[in-house]
C-alpha positions in Angstrom: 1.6 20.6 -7.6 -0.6 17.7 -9.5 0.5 14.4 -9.1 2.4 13.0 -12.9 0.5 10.4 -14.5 2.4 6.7 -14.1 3.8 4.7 -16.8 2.3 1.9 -18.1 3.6 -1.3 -16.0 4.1 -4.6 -17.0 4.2 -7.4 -14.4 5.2 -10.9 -14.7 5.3 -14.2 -12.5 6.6 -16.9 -13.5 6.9 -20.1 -11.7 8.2 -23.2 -13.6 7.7 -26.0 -10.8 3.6 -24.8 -10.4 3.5 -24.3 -14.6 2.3 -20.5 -13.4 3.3 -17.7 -16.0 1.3 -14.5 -15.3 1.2 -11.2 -16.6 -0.2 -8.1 -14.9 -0.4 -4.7 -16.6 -1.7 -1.3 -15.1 -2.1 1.6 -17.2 -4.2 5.7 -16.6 -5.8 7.1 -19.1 -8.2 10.3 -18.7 -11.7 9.8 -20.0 -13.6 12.4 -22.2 -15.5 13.8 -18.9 -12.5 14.8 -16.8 -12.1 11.2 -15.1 -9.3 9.5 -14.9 -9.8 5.7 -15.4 -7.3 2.7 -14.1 -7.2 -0.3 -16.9 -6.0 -3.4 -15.3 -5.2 -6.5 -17.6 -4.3 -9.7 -16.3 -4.1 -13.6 -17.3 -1.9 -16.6 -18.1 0.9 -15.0 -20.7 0.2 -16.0 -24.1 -3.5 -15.2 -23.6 -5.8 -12.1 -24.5 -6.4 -12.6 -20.3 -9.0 -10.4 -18.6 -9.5 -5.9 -18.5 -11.3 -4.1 -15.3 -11.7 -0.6 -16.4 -12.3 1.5 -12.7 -13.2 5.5 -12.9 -12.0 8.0 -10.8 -13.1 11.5 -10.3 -9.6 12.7 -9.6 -6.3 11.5 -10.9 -5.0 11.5 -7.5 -7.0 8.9 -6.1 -6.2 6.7 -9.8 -2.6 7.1 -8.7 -3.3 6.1 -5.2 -5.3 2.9 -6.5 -2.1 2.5 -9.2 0.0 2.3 -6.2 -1.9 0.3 -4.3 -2.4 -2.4 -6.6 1.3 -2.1 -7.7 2.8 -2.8 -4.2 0.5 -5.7 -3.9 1.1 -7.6 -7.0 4.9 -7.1 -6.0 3.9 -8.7 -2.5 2.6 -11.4 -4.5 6.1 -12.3 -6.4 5.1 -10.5 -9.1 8.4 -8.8 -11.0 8.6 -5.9 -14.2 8.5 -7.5 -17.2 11.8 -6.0 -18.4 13.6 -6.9 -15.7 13.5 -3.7 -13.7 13.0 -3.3 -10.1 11.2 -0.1 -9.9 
């Protein structure tokens, strides 16, 4: 059974006494070859920030990386932007 596609996620960090607010997004989206491509998107909120487009062959090792990157930006303090935990 193929692996479902993630939701977009929107990740926030926001720390008042450092003046740090930071937004992290992570989205999939297939390509027109097949691919399935990771978009990360990250900077200080209030900012266009910075995109990193990676290509995968399969969209089970996009997920993997999804995951991956997911569990270490919540690590990092990082929280969902509409105040959900999952």
């Amino acid at each position: 059974m193929p692996k479902l596609e993630p939701e977009p996620l929107h990740l926030r960090r926001i720390d008042a006494a450092r003046n740090m607010r930071r937004y992290y997004s992570l989205s999939t989206q297939p390509t027109l070859f097949g691919e399935t491509s990771l978009i990360r998107n990250w900077g200080r909120i209030g900012t266009n920030g910075q995109t990193m487009v990676q290509t995968f062959d399969g969209s089970a090792e996009a997920v993997e990386a999804f995951g991956r990157l997911e569990r270490a930006k919540r690590r990092r303090g990082y929280a969902a932007a509409d105040g959900k935990l999952s």
